[in-house]
C-alpha positions as CSV (number, residue, x, y, z in Angstrom):
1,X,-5.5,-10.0,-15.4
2,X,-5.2,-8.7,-11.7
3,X,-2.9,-11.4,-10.8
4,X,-0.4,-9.1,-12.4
5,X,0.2,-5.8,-11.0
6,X,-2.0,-3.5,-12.8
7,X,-0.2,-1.2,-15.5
8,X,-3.4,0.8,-15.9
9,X,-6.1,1.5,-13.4
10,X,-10.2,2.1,-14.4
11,X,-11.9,4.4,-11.8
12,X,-15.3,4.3,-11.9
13,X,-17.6,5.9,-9.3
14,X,-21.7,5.0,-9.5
15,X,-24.7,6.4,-7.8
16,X,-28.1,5.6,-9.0
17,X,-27.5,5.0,-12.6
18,X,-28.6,1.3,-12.9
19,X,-30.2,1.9,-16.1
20,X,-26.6,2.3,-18.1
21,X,-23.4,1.3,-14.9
22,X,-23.6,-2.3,-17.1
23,X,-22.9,-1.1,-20.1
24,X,-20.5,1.1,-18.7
25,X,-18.7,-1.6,-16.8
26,X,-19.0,-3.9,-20.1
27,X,-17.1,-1.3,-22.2
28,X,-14.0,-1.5,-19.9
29,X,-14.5,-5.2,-19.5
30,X,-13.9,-5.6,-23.5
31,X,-11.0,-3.7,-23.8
32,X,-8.3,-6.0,-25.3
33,X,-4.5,-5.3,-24.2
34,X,-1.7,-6.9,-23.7
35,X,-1.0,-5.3,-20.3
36,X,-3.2,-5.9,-17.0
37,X,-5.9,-3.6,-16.0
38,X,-7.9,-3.0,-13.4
39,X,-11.4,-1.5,-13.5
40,X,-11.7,0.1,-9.5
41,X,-15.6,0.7,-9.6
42,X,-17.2,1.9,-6.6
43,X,-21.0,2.2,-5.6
44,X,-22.3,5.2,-3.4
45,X,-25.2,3.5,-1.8
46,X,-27.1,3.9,-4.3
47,X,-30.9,3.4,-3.7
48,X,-31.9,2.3,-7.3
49,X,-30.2,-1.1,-8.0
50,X,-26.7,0.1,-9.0
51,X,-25.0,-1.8,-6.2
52,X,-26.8,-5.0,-6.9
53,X,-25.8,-4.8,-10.4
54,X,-22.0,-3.9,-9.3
55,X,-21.6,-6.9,-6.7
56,X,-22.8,-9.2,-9.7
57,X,-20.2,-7.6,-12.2
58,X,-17.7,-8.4,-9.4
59,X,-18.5,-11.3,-8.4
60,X,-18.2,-12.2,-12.1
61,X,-14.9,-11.2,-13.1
62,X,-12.9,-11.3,-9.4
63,X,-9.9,-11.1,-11.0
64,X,-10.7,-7.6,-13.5
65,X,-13.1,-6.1,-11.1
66,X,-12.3,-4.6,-7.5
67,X,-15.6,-3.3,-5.9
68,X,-15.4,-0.8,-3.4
69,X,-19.4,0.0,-1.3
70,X,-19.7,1.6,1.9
71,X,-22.4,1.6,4.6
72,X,-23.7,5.2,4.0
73,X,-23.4,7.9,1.0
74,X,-20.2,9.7,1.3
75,X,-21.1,12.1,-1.4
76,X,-19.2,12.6,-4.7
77,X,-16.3,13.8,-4.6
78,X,-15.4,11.6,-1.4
79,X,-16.6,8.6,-3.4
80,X,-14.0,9.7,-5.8
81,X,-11.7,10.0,-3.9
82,X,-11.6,6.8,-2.1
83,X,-11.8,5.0,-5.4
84,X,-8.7,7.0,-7.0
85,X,-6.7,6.0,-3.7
86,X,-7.8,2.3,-3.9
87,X,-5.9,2.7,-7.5
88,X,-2.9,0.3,-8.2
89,X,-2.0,0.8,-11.5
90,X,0.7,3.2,-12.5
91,X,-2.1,5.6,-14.4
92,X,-5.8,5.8,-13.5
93,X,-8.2,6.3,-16.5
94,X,-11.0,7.8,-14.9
95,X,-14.4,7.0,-16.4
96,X,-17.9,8.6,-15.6
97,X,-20.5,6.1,-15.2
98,X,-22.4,7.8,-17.9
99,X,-19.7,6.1,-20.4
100,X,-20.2,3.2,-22.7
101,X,-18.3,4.1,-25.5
102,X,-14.5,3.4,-24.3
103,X,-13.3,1.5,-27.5
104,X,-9.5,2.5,-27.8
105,X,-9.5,3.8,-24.0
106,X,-7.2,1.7,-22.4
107,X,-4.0,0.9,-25.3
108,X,-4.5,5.1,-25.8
109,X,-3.5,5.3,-22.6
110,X,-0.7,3.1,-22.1
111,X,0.8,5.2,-25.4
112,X,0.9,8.0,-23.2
113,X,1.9,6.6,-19.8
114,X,4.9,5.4,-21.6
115,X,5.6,8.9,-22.8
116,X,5.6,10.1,-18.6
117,X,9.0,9.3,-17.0
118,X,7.0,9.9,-13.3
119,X,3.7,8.9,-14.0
120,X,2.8,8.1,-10.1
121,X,3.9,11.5,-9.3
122,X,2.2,12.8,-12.4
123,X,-1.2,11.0,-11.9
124,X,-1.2,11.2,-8.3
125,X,-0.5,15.2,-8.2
126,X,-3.6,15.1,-11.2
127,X,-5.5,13.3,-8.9
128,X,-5.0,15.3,-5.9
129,X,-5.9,18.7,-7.7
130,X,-8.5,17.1,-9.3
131,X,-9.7,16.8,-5.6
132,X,-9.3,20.4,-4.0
133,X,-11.8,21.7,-7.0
């Protein structure tokens, strides 16, 4: 679906959580819509596996998947960051890594984006608060 211009974007940061980032990245991968999604999933340098197990999620699905790795840990909130920023959809549905359970996630959220007039301004200004805390 990323051949279209995304209408929702997943953010999903990682660090060491190879047990469970699969089944995290599975439960956005199942969502069923009728509109193109992304899922933006970036890996921290994580020492455990998680970023093997995130390049073979992207290499498997190019076209739902963007995978975004660095060459040292950058910390949380700057992994956030960077992930929210490499974003294209007009609303980010940001997911913890910790989730698996996302059924409903991403046609919820078009509901609502459809209820926001400026929802780039509105998700970007979320975003950007979200950052200062």
């Amino acid at each position: 679906m990323m051949n279209a211009e995304p209408l929702v974007s997943v953010c999903m940061t990682a660090y060491n959580h190879a047990p469970y980032i699969g089944r995290a990245i599975e439960g956005v991968l199942s969502q069923r819509t009728t509109f193109a999604v992304e899922l933006v999933l970036s890996d921290d340098c994580s020492p455990d596996g998680t970023g093997a197990i995130c390049r073979d999620y992207a290499a498997r699905y190019p076209d739902r998947i963007r995978l975004l790795t660095g060459d040292v840990n950058v910390g949380m909130r700057a992994n956030y960051r960077r992930t929210i920023e490499a974003c294209r959809g007009r609303g980010v549905v940001a997911r913890s890594e910790e989730v698996t359970a996302v059924h409903r996630m991403l046609p919820a959220a078009s509901c609502s984006m459809r209820r926001i007039r400026t929802v780039g301004e509105e998700m970007a200004a979320t975003a950007a608060e979200t950052i200062k805390l």
